[in-house]
C-alpha positions in Angstrom: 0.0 0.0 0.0 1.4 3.5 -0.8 1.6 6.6 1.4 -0.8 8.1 -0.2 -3.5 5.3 -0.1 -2.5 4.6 3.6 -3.1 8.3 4.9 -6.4 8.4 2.9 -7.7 5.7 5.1 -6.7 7.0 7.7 -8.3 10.6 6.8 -11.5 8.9 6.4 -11.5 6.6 9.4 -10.4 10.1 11.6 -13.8 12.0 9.4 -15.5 8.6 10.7 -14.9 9.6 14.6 -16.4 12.6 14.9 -18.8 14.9 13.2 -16.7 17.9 12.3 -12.8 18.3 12.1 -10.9 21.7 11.2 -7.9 21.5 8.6 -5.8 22.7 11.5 -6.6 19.4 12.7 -6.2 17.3 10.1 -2.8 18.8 9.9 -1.6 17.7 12.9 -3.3 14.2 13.0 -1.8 13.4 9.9 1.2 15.2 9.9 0.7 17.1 6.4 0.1 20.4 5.3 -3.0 21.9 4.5 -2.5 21.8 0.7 -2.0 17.8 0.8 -5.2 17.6 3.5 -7.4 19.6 0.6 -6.0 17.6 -1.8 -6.7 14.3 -0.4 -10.1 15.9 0.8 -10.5 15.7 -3.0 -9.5 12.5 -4.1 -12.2 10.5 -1.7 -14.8 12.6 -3.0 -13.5 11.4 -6.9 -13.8 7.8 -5.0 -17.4 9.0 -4.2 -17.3 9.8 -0.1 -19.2 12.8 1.2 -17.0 14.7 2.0 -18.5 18.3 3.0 -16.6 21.4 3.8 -17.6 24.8 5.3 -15.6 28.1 4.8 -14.3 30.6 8.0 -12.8 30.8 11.0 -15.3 27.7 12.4 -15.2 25.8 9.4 -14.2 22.3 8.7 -14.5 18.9 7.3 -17.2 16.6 8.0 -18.4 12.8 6.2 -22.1 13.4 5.2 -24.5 10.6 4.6 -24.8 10.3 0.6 -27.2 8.8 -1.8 -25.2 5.5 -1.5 -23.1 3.9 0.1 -19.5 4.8 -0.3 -17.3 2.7 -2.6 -14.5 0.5 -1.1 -16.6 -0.4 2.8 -19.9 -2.2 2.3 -22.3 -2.5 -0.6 -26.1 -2.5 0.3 -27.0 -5.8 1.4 -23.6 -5.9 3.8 -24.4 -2.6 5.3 -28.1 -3.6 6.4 -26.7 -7.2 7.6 -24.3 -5.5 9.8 -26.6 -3.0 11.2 -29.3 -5.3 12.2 -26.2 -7.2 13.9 -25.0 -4.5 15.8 -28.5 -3.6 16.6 -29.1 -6.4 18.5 -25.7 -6.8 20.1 -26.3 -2.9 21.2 -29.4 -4.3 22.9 -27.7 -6.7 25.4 -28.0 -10.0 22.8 -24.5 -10.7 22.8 -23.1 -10.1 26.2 -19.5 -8.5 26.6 -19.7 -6.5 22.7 -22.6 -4.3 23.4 -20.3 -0.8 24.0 -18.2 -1.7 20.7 -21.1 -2.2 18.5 -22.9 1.0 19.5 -19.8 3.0 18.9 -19.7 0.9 15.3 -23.1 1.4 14.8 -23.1 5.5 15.4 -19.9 5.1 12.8 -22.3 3.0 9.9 -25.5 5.3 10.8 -23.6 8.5 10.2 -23.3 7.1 6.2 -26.2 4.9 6.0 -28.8 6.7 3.3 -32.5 6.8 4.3 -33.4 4.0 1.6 -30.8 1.6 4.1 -32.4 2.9 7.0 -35.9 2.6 6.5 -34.6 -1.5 5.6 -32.9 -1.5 8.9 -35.5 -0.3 10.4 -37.6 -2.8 9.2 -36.3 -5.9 9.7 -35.2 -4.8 13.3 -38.9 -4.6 14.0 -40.5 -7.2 12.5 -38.1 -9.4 14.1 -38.4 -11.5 16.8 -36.0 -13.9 19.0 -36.8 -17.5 19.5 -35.7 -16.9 23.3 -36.3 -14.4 25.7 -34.0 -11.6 26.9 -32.5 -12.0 29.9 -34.3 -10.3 32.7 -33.7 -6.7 33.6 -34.0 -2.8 32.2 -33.5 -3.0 27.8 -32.5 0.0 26.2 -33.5 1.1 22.5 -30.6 1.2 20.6 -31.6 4.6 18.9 -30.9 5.9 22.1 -27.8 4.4 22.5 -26.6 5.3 19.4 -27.7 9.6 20.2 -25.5 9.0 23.5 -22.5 7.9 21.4 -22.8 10.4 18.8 -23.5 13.0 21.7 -20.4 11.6 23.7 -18.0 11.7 20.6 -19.5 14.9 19.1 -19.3 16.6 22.4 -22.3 18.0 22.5 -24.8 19.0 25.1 -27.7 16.6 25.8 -31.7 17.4 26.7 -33.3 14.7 28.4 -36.3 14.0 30.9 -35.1 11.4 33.9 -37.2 9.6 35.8 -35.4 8.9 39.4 -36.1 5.9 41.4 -39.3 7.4 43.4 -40.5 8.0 40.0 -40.3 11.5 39.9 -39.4 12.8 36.2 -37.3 16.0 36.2 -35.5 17.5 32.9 -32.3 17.5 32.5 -29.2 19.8 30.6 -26.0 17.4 30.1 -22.4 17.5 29.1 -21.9 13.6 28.2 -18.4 12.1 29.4 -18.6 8.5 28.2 -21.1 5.3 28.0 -20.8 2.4 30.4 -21.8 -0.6 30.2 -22.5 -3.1 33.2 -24.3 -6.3 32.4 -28.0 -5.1 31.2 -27.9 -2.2 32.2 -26.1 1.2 30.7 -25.1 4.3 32.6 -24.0 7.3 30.8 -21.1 9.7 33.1 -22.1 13.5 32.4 -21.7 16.8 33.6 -25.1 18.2 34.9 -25.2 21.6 33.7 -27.9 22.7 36.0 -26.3 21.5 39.1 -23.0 21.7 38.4 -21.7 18.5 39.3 -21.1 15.0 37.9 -23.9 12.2 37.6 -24.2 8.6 36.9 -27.3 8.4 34.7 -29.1 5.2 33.9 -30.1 4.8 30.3 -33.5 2.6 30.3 -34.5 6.3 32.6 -34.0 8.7 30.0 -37.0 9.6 28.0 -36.5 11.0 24.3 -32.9 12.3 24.9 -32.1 15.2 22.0 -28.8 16.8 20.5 -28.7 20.8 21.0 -26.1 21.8 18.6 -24.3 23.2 21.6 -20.7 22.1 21.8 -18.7 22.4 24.9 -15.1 21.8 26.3 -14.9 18.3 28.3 -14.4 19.2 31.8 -11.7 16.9 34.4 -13.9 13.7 35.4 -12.9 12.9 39.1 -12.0 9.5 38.1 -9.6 7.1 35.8 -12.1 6.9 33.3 -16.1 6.6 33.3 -16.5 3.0 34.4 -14.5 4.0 37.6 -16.4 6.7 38.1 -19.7 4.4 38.2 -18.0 1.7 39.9 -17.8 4.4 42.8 -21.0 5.8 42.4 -22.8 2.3 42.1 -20.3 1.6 45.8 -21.7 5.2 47.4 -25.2 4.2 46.7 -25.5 1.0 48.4 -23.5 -0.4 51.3 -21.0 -3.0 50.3 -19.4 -6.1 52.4 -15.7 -6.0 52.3 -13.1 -9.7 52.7 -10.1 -10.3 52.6 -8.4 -13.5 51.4 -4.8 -14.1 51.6 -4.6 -16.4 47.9 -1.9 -19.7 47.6 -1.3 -18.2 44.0 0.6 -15.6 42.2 -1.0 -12.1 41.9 -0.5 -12.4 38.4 -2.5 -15.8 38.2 -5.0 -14.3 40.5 -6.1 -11.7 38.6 -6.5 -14.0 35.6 -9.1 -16.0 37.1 -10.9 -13.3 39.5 -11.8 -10.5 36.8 -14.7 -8.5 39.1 -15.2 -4.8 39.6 -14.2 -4.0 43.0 -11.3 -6.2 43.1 -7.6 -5.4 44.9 -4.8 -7.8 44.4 -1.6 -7.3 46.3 1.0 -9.7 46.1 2.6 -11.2 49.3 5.6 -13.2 47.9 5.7 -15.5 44.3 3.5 -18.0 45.5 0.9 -16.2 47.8 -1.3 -13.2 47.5 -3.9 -10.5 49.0 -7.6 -10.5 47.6 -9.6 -7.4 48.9 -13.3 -7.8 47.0 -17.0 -6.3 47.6 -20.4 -7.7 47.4 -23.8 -7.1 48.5 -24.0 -9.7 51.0 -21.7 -12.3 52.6 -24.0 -15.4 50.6 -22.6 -13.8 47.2 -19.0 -13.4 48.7 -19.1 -17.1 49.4 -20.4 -18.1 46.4 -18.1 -16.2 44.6 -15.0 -17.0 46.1 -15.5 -20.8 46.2 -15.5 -20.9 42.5 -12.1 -19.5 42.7 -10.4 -22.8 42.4 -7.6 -21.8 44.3 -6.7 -22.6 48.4 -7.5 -19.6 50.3 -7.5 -18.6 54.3 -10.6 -16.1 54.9 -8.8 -12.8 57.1 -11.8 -10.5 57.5 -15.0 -10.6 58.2 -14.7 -13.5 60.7 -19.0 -14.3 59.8 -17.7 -14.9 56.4 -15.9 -18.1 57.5 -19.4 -19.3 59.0 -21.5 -18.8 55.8 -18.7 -20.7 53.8 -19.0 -23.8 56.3 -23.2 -23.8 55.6 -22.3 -23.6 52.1 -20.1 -26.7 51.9 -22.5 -28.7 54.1 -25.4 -27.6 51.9 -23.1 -28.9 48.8 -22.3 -32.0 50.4 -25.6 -33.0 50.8 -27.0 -32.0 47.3 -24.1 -34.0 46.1 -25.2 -37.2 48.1 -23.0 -39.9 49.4 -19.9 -41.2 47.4 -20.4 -44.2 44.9 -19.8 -47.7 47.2 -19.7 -45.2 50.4 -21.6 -43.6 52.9 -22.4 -39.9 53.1 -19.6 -37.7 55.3 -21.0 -36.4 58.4 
């Protein structure tokens, strides 16, 4: 592939991430001059992507939707398979993917012309799984999709919320970042009416809408969003702490225990420090037993008590040993 065919992919995979760049920008990202971004600007609109530009000091670059797909991605049929995909993923079908394919599906929307749409559209909806969902809140994925855009667009959000007493209240956002956390979603955002951060959850927003209003993204108090709802998810209930001292590596550990929560410290090669959370002290036990690993219980002492009914409770659902009589 030459330089010149590699940067024009990238060009149009950077016009793909957001809605609007500025040649200043370009510039940089590519490290070229403005006379090589125009002219390259040029050459995937002879390849026949939408490439839109608008004059003055706020001007920019942006990929349009056009009257068909572009050349060289996906042709018709592709672009609809995919969607409906994505779709579905987006709504929790496919567990673990569902914040990728949203972000992939704002990406194929953005170029998707209305005829592909109103396809998508309708096969989403006439549609139907052969099982059911697993329980808990669903979220339409149209609305997932305005979040993303929103989020990567940086642009304020209008939204009516409906809090857990069922009171609705309207809201004026700066979006930070979608998280997702088994079926549910939570979006991290600046409320602009209170000034402060909040954890939203998704399935509570009611006909969320772009304003056109971009803004600067502010310092979140946290590594990233999913940290920041890990804490605010910890704030809002009460959590049980233990702590384990592991017969494995921390490296091993951390392999096999992958929950949010989690602390591993390492004591030597061979031996470690797990620090985890739940809601109760049956879950703890229940989670850690499926560790596979030896472990000493160090804190809470009742811990070591709910483990013992546990294994009694196994024992007997297990029955007595073939050719031998049930342990006492």
């Amino acid at each position: 592939m030459t330089d010149t065919s590699a940067r024009l992919l990238q060009l149009l995979s950077i016009l793909q991430t957001r809605r609007e760049w500025t040649g200043p920008e370009l510039c940089e990202r590519l490290g070229v001059s403005a006379r090589t971004v125009r002219r390259d600007i040029e050459r995937l609109r002879d390849l026949g992507y939408p490439v839109h530009a608008t004059l003055g000091s706020v001007g920019g670059y942006s990929l349009e939707a056009g009257t068909a797909m572009p050349p060289l991605l996906l042709d018709d049929e592709e672009a609809v398979a995919i969607a409906i995909g994505l779709r579905g993923a987006a709504g929790g079908a496919v567990e673990g993917i569902e914040e990728t394919s949203v972000r992939a599906l704002a990406k194929l929307e953005q170029v998707l012309p209305d005829r592909l749409r109103r396809r998508v559209n309708a096969l989403h909806t006439a549609t139907m799984p052969l099982s059911a969902p697993a329980a808990g809140p669903t979220v339409d994925p149209e609305t997932l999709t305005v979040l993303a855009s929103a989020v990567r667009d940086r642009e304020r959000l209008r939204f009516s919320y409906r809090a857990k007493d069922d009171t609705e209240t309207g809201r004026l956002i700066e979006p930070y970042g979608l998280v997702s956390a088994g079926r549910r979603w939570y979006l991290v955002a600046w409320d602009a009416d209170r000034e402060d951060w909040r954890t939203f959850r998704v399935d509570r927003m009611d006909a969320p809408r772009l304003t056109g209003v971009r803004f600067a993204v502010r310092e979140l108090p946290a590594e990233n969003a999913a940290a920041y709802v890990t804490r605010s998810l910890g704030a809002a209930r009460p959590q049980l702490q233990a702590v384990l001292t592991v017969h494995a590596s921390a490296e091993r550990l951390t392999d096999r225990f992958r929950v949010t929560g989690t602390e591993v410290e390492p004591i030597d090669e061979h031996t470690c420090t797990l620090r985890t959370v739940a809601d109760s002290l049956e879950w703890l036990a229940m989670r850690i037993a499926f560790l596979d690993l030896e472990f000493e219980v160090r804190e809470p002492p009742e811990l070591r008590d709910v483990l013992r009914d546990l294994a009694r409770k196994l024992v007997r659902a297990a029955g007595p040993p073939e050719g031998g009589d049930q342990a006492t």
